[in-house]
N, C-alpha and C positions, 0 to 999 in steps of 0.2 A: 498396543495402547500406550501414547506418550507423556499422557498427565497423571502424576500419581497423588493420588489426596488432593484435588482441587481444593473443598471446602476449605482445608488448610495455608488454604496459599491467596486465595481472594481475598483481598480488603472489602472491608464492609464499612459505608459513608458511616459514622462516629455523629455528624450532625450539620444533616446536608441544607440542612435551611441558613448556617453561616457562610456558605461560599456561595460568591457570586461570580457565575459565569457567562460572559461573551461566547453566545455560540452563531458560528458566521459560516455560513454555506449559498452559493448560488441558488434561489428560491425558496430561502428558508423563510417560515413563518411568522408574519411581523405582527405587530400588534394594530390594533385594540383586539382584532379576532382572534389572530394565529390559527386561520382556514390554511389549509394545505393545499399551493400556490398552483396555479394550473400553466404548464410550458410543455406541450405533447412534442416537441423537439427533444427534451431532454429527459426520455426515458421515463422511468421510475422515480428518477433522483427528487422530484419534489416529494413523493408520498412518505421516500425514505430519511429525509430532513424533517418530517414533519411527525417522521416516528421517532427520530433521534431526540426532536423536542417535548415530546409528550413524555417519553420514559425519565429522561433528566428531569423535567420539572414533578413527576412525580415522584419519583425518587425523595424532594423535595428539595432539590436547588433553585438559587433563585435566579433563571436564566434571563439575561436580554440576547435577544435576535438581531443580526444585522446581514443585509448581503452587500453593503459596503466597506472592500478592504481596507479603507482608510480609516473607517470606524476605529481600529486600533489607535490609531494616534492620539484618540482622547478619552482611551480607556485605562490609561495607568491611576491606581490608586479608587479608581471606580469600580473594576472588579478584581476578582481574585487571580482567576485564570482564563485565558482565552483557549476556547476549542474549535480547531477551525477546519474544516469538511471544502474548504475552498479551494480547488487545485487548476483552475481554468481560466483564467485571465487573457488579456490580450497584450501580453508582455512574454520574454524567453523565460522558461523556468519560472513560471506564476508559482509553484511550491514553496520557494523560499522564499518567496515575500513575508508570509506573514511570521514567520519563523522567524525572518533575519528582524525585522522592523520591533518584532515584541522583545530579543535579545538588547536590542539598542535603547529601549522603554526599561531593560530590567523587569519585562511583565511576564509571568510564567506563563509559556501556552505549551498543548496537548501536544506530542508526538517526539519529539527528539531536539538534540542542540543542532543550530541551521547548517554548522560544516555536514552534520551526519544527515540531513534531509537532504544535502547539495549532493553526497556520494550516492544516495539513495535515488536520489532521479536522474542521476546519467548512469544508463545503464552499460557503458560500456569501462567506466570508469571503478564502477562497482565491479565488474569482472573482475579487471585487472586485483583487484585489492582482493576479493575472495579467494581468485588463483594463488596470491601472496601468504596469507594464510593458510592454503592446504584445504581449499574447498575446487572440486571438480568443476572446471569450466568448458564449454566449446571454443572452438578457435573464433577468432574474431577480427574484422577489421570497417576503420571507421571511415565515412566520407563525406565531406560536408561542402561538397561542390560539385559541380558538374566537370569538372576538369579534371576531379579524381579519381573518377568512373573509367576513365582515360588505361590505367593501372588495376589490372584484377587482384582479390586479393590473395595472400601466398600460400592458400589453403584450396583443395580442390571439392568440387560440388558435390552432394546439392547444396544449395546455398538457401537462405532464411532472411529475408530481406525486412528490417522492423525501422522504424524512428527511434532514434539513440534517446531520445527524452521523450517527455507525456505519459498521461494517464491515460487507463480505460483501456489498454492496449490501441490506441490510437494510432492509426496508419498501418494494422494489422489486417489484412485479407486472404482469400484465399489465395491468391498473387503470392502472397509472400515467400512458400516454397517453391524452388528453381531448381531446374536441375542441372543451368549450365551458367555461365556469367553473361551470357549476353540478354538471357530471361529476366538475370538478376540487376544485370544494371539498367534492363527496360524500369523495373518496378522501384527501383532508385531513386531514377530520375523524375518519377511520376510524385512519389513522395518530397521530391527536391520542391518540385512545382509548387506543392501544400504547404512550403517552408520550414520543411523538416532537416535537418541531421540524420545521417543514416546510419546506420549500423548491421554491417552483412556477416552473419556469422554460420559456422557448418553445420547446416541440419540437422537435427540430432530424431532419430528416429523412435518412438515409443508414445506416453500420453503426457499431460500437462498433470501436475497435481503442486500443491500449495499446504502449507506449514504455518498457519497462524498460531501468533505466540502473544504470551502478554507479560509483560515486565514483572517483576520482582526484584527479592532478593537473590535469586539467579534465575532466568529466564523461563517462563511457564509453555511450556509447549501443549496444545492441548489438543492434537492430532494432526492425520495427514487427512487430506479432505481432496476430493477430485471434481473440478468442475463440469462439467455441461458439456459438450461438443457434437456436434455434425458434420463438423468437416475435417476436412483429409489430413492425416495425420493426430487428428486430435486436437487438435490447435485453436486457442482462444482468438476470436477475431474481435476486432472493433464492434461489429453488429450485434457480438453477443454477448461481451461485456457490458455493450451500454442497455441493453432489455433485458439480459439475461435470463431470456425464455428457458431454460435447462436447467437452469438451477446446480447444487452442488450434493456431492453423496461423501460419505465417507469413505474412505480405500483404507485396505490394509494392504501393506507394503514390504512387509513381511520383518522379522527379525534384525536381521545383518543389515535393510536399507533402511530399518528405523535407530540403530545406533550410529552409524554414519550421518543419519540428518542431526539427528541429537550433535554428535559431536561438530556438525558444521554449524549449530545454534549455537553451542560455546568457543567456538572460535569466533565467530561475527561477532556475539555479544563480548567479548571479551578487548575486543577490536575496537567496536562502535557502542555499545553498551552506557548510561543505562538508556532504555527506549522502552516508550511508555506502552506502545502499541505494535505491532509488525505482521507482515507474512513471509516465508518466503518462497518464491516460486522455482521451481525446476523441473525439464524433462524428465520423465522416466521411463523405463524398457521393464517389463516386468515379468519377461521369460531372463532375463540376467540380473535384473536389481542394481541394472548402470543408473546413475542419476546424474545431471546436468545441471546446475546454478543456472538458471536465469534469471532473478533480480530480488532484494528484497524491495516491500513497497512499507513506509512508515503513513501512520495516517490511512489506512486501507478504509476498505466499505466496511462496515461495521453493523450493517442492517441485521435485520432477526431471521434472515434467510439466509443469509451471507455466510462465507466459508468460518468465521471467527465463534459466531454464536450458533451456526452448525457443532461445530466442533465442542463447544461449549455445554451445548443442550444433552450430550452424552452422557455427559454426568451428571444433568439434573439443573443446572444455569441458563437461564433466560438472560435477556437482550440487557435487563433492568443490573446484574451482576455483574455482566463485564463491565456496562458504563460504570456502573461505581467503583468496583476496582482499578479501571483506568484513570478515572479523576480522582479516587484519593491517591493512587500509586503518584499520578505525574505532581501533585502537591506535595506529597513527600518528597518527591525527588529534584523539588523545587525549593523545596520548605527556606536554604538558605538566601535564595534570592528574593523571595518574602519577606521574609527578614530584614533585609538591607533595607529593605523600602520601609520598613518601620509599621 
């Protein structure tokens, strides 16, 4: 077990009817109703926006809705903080929009400063920096043309074939493991076509599991949590992140690979630190306790099913504790550019 004394460590809203938050997600709830919007294209994700609005505003903030990201621009001085669930745009890297536009407002919003949201959604760049720090990576190599397919990369198969950036694990199938380059740069190039970036890294053999953390005064870890799978290898795919029929359990991981995630939480946060919210994800083998960096995500799902308040619920926290800890944590840790603005 990796959280000790939670009660201890959770911010509790002091007086949640003074802040006003902008919360802005694709099919989030508008007014006059705030009905919970209906798009069966897209999963879950409305019923889940529509619980992230009911718990905030009972909590008793005083929220405004918007699913337009420009909203921002005439939000300074109107609210407090902006929390924003929006990661899907039709631009490169929709993530750092809102992040970089509210830094340039001086407006405090939910997740992290936009350089550490930019390292956080390329995952190949995130590697590199975890491996720099002394957190275990797989080898990796990037390709971001169909000309570069041309070149295998200088590590030998199976090969894992993903989208170097996106959410939701997007462009993840059962395709993705190969067991030769010529499999791997079919499912490449098919990815290419979708106008992705790729990123081909050595297969790492064992299941997926995820490490959702919540900021503090040093970094709250509050278990190892194992998602859902049916397919081979154990592997998150696109299909299943975005219904997530399977849901999450919690894993013990045992001793020796729970001090090594530990110590890979304080090297990253010590790195990229502070962050309001995170997970982070990696392979693991659990007849050897190898474990593999695959990405952290800032801004993750957050839902009451979800790996964060899974984790949470162990100790007796509901959906309604983290969001408060998260928004008064990211206020705090905003508090002096609040400030500035008077």
């Amino acid at each position: 077990m990796l959280a000790p004394s939670l009660a201890d460590q959770l911010i509790r809203p002091a007086n949640a009817a003074a802040t006003r938050i902008l919360f802005l997600a694709r099919h989030v709830p508008q007014e006059p109703a705030f009905t919970c919007a209906s798009f069966p294209g897209d999963g879950g994700y409305p019923a889940y926006y529509h619980r992230v609005w009911r718990v905030l505003t009972g909590i008793g903030y005083r929220v405004t809705t918007t699913n337009q990201c420009l909203a921002v621009l005439g939000a300074a001085g109107r609210v407090d903080l902006v929390f924003s669930l929006y990661n899907r745009m039709p631009i490169a890297n929709p993530e750092i929009f809102v992040a970089s536009t509210c830094a340039f407002l001086q407006l405090p919003c939910v997740g992290a400063p936009p350089n550490i949201r930019a390292l956080a959604e390329d995952k190949w760049l995130s590697k590199l920096a975890a491996r720099a720090i002394g957190i275990p990576v797989a080898d990796g190599a990037v390709f971001a043309t169909t000309d570069d397919l041309a070149v295998a990369p200088p590590f030998s198969g199976p090969y894992f074939v993903k989208n170097r950036f996106g959410a939701a694990s997007e462009g993840i199938s059962s395709d993705s493991i190969q067991d030769d380059w010529a499999g791997a740069e079919r499912v490449a190039r098919r990815l290419m076509e979708r106008g992705m970036s790729v990123l081909v890294e050595r297969y790492v053999p064992g299941i997926d599991i995820t490490v959702p953390v919540l900021g503090g005064v040093r970094p709250i870890l509050l278990g190892v949590v194992r998602p859902g799978s049916d397919k081979a290898g154990g592997i998150i795919t696109e299909d299943l992140k975005r219904d997530d029929p399977l849901g999450y359990t919690m894993f013990d991981a045992g001793g020796v690979a729970e001090t090594g995630i530990r110590d890979d939480v304080a090297a990253l946060w010590r790195a990229t630190g502070p962050i309001d919210y995170f997970r982070i994800d990696y392979r693991f083998d659990p007849q050897t306790g190898h474990r593999v960096f695959l990405e952290f995500n800032i801004c993750c799902h957050i839902g009451r099913s979800g790996a964060i308040c899974l984790a949470a619920a162990q100790f007796g926290f509901g959906q309604a504790d983290v969001l408060g800890h998260v928004i008064e944590y990211s206020l705090r840790r905003q508090a002096a550019l609040r400030e500035s603005r008077g």
